[in-house]
N, C-alpha and C positions, 0 to 999 in steps of 0.2 A: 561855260557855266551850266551847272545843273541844277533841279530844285528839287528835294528830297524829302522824305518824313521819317523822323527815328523813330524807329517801336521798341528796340530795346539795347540794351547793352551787350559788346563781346570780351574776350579776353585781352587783357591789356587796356580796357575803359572806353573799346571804341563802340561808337554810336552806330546801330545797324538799322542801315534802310535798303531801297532799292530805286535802282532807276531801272525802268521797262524789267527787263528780267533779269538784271545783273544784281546783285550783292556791293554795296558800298560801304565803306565803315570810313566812320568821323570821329576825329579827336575832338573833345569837350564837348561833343553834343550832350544831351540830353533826351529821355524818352519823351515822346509827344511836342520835338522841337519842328519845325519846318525851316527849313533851312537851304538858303543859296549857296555852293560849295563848288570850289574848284578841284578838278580830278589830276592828284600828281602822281601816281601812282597805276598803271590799271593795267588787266591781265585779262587771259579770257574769261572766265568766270566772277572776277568780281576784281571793286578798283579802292583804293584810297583816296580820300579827297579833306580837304578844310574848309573853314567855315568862310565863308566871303560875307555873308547878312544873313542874320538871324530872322526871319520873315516875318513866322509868328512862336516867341518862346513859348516851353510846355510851362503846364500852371505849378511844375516841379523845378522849374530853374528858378535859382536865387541869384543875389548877385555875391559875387565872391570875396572873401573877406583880404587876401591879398592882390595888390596890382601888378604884381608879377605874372598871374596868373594866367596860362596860355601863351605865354613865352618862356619864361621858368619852365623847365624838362621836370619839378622836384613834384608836384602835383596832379593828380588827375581828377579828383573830384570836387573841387573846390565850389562847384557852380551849381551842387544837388544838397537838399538836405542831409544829414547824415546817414539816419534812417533808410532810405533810396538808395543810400552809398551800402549797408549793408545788404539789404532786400538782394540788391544785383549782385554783389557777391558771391554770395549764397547761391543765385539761380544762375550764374553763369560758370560756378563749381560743380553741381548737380552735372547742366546740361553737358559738361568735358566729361564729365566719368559715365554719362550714360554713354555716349558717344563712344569713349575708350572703350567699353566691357557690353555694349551692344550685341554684337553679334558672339560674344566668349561661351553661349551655351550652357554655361552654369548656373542653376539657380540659385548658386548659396551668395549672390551676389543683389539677390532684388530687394532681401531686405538691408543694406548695410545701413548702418545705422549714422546718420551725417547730423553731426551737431553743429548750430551754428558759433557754440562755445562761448565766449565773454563778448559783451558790448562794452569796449573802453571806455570809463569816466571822463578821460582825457581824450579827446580825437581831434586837440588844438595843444599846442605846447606841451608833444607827449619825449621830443626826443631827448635823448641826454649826449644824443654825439652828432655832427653834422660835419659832413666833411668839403672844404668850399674853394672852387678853382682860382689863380692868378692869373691872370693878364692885363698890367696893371696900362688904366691904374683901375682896373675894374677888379672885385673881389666878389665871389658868387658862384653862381649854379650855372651848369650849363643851360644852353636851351633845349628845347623840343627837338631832338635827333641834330644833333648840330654839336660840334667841338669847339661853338660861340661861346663866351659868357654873357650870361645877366648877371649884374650887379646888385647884389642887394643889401642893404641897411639891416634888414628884421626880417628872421624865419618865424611863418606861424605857426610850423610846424614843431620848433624846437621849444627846450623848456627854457625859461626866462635866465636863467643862470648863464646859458648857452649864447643865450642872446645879448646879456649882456657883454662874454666873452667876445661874442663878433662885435658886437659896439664899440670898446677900447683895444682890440687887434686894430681894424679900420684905424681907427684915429691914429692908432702907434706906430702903422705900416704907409698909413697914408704923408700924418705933418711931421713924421720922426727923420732925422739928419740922419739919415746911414748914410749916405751916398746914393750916387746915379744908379749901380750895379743891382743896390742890396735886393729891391722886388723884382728886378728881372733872374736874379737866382732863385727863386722861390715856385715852385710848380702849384704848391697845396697847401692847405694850410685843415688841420683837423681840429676840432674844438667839442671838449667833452666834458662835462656833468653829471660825476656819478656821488657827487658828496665833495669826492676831489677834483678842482679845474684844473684841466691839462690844455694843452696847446702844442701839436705837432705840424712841424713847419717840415716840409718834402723838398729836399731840393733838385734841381733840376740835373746838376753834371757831379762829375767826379771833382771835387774841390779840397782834396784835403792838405794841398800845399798854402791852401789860402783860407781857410774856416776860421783860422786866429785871425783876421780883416772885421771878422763881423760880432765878434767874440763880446765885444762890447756892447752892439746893436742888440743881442738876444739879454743880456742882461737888463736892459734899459729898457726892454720888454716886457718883462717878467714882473721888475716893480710897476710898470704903467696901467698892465692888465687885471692884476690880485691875482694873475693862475699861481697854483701852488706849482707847477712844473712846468716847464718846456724840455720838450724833446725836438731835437731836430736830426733828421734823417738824409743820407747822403750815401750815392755811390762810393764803393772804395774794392780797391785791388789787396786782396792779403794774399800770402804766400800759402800755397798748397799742400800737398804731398807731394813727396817727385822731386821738388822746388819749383815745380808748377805756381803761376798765381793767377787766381779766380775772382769774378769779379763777387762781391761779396755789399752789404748793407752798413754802416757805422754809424752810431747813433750818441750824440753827444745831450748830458741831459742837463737842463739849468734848474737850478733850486735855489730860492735864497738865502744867498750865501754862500752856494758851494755849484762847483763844476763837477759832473762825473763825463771823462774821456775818453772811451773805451770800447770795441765793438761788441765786448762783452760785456757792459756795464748792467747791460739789460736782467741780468741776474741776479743783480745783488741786492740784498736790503729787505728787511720785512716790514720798514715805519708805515707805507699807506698800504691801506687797505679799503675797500668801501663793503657794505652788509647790504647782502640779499638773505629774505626768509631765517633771519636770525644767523648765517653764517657771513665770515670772513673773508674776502677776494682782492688776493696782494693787487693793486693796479701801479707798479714798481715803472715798468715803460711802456711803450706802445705794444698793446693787442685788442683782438677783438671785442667786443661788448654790446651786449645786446640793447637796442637804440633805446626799446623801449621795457623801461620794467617793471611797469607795472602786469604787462601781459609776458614780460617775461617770465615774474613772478607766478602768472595766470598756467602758463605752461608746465613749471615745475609741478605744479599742485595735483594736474591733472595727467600729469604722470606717474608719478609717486601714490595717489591715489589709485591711478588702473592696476599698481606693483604690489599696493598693500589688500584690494582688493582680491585680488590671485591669492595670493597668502589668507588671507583671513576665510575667505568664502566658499575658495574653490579650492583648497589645499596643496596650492602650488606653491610652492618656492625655489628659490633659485642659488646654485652654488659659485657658478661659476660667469661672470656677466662679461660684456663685452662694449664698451661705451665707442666709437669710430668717429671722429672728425669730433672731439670732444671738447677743444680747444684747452682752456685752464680749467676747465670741469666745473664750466656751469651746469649741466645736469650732474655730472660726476659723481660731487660731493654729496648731491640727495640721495643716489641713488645706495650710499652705504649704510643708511638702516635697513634696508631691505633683501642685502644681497652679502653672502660673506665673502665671496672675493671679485671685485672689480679690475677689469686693465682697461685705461683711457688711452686712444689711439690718435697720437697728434702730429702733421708734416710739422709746425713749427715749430724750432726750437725753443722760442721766447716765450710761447703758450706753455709747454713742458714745464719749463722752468716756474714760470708763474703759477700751474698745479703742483709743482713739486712744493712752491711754499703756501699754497694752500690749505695744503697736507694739514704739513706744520701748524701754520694758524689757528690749524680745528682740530689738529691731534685726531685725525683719523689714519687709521693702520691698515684699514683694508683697501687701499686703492694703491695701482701702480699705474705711474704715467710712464708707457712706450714712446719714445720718437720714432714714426716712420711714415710713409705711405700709405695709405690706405689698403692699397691694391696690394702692393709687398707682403704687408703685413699679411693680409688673410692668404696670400700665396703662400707663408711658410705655414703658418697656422694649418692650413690644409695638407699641407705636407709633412706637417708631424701629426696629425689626426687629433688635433685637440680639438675640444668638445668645448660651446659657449650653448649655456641654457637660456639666458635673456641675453638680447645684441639691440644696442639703442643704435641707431645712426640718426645723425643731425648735418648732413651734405653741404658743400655750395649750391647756390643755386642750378648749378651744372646736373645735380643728383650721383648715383652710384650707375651711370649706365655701363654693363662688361659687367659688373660687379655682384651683380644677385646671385647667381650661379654657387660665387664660392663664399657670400656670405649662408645661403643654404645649404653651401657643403658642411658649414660648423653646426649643423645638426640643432638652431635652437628650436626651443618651443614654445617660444615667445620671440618677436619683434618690435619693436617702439622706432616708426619712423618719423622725423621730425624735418618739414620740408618748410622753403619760401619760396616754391613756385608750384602750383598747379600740374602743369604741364610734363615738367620731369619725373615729379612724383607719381601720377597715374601712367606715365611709362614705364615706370617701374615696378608699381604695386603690380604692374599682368602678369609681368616676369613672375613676381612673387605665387601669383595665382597657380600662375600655370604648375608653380615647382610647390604646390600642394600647401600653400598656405591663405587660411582665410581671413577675411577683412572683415575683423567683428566691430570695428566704429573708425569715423573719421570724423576729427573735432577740426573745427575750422576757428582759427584764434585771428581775431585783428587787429596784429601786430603793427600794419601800417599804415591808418587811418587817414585817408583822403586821398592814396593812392591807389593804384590797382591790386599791390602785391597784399598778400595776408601768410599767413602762417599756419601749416597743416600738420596734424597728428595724428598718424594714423597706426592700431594696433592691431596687430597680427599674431595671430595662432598656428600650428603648424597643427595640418587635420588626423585625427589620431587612424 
């Protein structure tokens, strides 16, 4: 056992002290915490360790509004005011980028300009989609670096809609007669709140000689919950090219009233839809969506805003854009007032599909949704020499590492990168640097309030 003092926050939320001359970082500490902690972790230079007793807490620890908290892996900040939870943000962004671009030599880098962007209204009950593990009969989050579940009743995190959704899942999964089988087929279960409540059940194996078994148990679901859908998800083998057969995804969707059964079902139909910033967004079957939207909303604004500014002020504009990893064109679709021809560049089929009736919804003409790779795509792009003036990219958290190169080779003169981690994205903006483009601001958005992750935008010019 060691006794420690936090002075401040690192990346990923951990609590930085020191013993003798080592480096220690703590999970949930607090700055100005003292604390007894045991070391699981340790390396030459510095160790991981957990909190064993709280000695003396800093006059910045609260107590936390869920009991989960510090066994639940879904949290990091729960134990600091929110304020504090921003403040470190913010200075443990700074301190990566100075760090990354420290010794780079360039000046056009001491002024960039870091905003800390919107303070969410909501930094309690902001989610609209929470996605939650089975091993029953436990339903929940995993823990803190563990493929454990915790179980839980009520996310604080999620919005009340959401939470009601896990309330009557729970109860419908837990006292409902399926059978012995029925939760031990089940991996995951997803529950979303964008207007429309959905419920996407994961299942564990290939089942499709026996998915008519339970056919009745998702019905009996669907009335117990109020979702407006169920989709459930399942391995399946279709036939190939060749007559090859691949293992492929089938998705069967409950409505009431009607079954869709079909691996391509996921295509069809324009009845839902939910509205962001005044437009239309089929949510037809499972894709992605952004958790939170009111900062997603935050993002759009201050994108379209840096596009309209270029236009207006500095008499730029753009003919040719390039949106990459665009999904169903949540940025997409804005970005057609300001640009006369768009391509959205997406690996999933389902996401395509769901922009292609986007489109439709909003009667926009100027946008074309690509399926392909990312990487593919800008490989032929470069190889037929075609020219993109504005290139948004919006990455997994993985970023475009390999990929700067030839997104630079498409010649824009504008970049909009749209990041969720730190780390990847100032890996990348050097590449950027280096290949002659400068970093005239970085807005930092807090898209995930009470954890460590946040949401970066960062806009790039190529130096004339």
């Amino acid at each position: 056992m060691e006794t420690i003092k936090i002075d401040s926050l690192a990346y990923k939320g951990y609590g930085v002290g020191r013993i003798n001359s080592k480096v220690a970082f703590v999970g949930y500490a607090c700055p100005g915490d003292t604390l007894k902690i045991e070391i699981y972790d340790e390396h030459k230079n510095y160790a991981f360790g957990r909190i064993v007793e709280i000695i003396n807490p800093s006059p910045k620890r609260i107590t936390p509004v869920c009991k989960h908290f510090g066994v639940c892996g879904g949290c990091d900040y729960l134990h600091m005011p929110y304020e504090e939870e921003l403040y470190w943000k913010t200075e443990v962004f700074k301190a990566e980028f100075n760090k990354t671009f420290k010794d780079f030599g360039f000046k056009d880098f001491e002024n960039v300009n870091l905003i800390k962007g919107f303070k969410t209204q909501n930094y309690l009950n902001y989610r609209q989609k929470i996605g939650l593990k089975i091993a029953p009969p436990l339903i929940g989050f995993y823990k803190k670096m563990s493929h454990d579940v915790c179980g839980v009743e009520y996310c604080h995190l999620a919005k009340e809609g959401v939470n009601e959704l896990l309330k009557n899942v729970r109860e419908a999964l837990c006292r409902g007669n399926y059978g012995d089988n029925f939760l031990n087929e089940i991996s995951s279960v997803t529950l979303t709140d964008t207007g429309l409540k959905n419920i996407t059940f994961s299942l564990k194996n290939r089942i499709s000689n026996r998915i008519q078994n339970y056919d009745s148990a998702f019905k009996d679901i669907i009335k117990k919950t109020g979702a407006d859908n169920i989709f459930v998800e399942f391995k399946h083998k279709k036939r190939g090219k060749g007559g090859n057969d691949k293992e492929g995804k089938k998705i069967i969707k409950y409505s009431e009233g009607r079954t869709e059964n079909d691996e391509n079902s996921r295509g069809r139909g324009i009845d839902n839809y939910f509205m962001l910033k005044g437009k239309k967004f089929a949510y037809d079957l499972p894709s992605f969506v952004q958790i939170n939207k009111e900062q997603n909303e935050n993002i759009i604004e201050k994108v379209t805003a840096y596009i309209k500014n270029l236009n207006e002020n500095r008499g730029i504009y753009f003919n040719n854009a390039l949106d990459l990893f665009c999904g169903y064109g949540n940025i997409t679709l804005f970005l057609a007032d300001y640009v006369k021809m768009i391509t959205g560049v997406e690996v999933d089929p389902f996401s395509v599909k769901l922009g292609e009736k986007n489109l439709k919804l909003n009667a926009v003409k100027n946008i074309k949704f690509v399926m392909s790779n990312a990487g593919d795509f800008l490989e032929k792009a470069g190889k037929e020499r075609i020219n993109y003036d504005l290139i948004v990219l919006d990455p997994p958290r993985a970023g475009i590492k390999g990929l700067v190169p030839r997104v630079a080779g498409l010649n824009p003169s504008s970049v909009i990168y749209i990041s969720c981690d730190s780390m990847t994205l100032l890996r990348d903006l050097k590449v950027f640097a280096c290949m002659g483009y400068l970093i005239e601001q970085i807005n930092l958005i807090d898209m995930f309030p009470r954890t460590y992750h946040m949401e970066h935008i960062a806009f790039l010019s190529k130096k004339q």
